[in-house]
N, C-alpha and C positions, 0 to 999 in steps of 0.2 A: 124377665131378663133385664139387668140394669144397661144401659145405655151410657157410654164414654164420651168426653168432648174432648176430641185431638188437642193435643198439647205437647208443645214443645219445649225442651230446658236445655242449658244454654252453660258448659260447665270450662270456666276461661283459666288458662293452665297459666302463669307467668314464668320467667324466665330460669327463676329456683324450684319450678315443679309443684307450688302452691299454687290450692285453686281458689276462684273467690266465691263469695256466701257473702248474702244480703241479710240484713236482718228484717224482718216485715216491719212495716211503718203501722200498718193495723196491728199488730202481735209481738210487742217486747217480749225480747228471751227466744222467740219463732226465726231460726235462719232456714234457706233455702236457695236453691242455685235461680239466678234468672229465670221467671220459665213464663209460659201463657198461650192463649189457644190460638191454634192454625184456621187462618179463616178458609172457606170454603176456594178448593181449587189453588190454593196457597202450596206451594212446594216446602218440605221440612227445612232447607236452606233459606227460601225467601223468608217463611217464619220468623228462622231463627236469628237472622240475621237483624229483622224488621225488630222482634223481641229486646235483642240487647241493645239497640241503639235507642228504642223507646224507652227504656228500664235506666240507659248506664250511659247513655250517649255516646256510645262507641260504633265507629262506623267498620263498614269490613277492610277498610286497608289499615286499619289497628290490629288484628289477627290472622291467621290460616287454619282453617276446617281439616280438624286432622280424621276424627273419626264421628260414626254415628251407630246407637244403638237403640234396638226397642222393636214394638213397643212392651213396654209396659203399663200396666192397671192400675190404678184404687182406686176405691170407693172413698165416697164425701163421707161423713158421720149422719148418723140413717136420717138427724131430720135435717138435712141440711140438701139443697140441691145447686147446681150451678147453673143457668139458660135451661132448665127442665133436665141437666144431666145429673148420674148418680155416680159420676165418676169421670177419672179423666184418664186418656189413654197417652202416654210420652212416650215422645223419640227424644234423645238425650244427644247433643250434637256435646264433640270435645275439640275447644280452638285452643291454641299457644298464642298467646300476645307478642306481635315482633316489633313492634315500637316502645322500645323503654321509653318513653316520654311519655305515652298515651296518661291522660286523666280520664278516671272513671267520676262519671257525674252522675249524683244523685237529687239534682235541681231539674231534673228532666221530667220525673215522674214523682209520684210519692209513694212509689212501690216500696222504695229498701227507704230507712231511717239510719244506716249503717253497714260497711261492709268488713268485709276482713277477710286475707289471707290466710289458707291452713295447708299446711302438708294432709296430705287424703289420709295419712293414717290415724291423725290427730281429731278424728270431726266425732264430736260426740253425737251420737243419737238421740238422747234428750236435747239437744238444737232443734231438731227435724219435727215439724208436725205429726203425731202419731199416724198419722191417715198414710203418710210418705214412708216412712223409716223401713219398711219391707224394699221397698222402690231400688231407697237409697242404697238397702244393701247390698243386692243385687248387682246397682251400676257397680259400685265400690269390688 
């Protein structure tokens, strides 16, 4: 039975209902929403909050927590494993940005090489890492 590492993904609405996607700084052409593992006895909020401020440098008075879903599964590609897991289990929190000023930074981390705004209907699934696109469409 494969074994899951909690993970949390972190999907930031702006003020026109576009959400933002990172591009992987390891994987030109790889987008994906903020995300990464919940440490032990970490709450999906402290997570998730801990997450985007590490990733994007945004702190929580740059948003509001409107909903959360999950979890959801996948599996790594069969030779690949993450801290001995074979997959990662997400809860998906959804914030709105209520600071029009806020800057997202990507000098924080070298997680994203790039981000961009999309309407959710617009997100192509050739973006998405194969392993995620079931995930994806699911949240979606």
């Amino acid at each position: 039975m494969p074994t899951y590492r909690p993970n949390v993904a972190f999907i930031l609405r702006n003020f026109t209902g576009e959400i933002l996607l990172g591009e992987r700084s390891d994987r030109a052409g790889c987008w994906q929403f903020p995300q990464g593992g919940r440490e032990r006895g970490e709450s999906l909020i402290a997570s998730a909050e801990r997450e985007v401020e590490e990733e994007l440098g945004l702190t929580p008075d740059a948003y509001r927590i409107v909903s959360q879903k999950g979890p959801y599964r996948y599996l790594f590609p069969a030779d690949k494993k993450k801290r001995g897991f074979a997959g990662q289990e997400q809860h998906y929190v959804l914030a709105d940005l209520i600071k029009p000023d806020t800057v997202i930074r990507l000098d924080v981390a070298d997680e994203f090489q790039n981000i961009r705004w999309i309407a959710p209907k617009s997100c192509d699934l050739h973006w998405i890492a194969p392993m995620k696109r079931e995930v994806y469409i699911q949240v979606f």
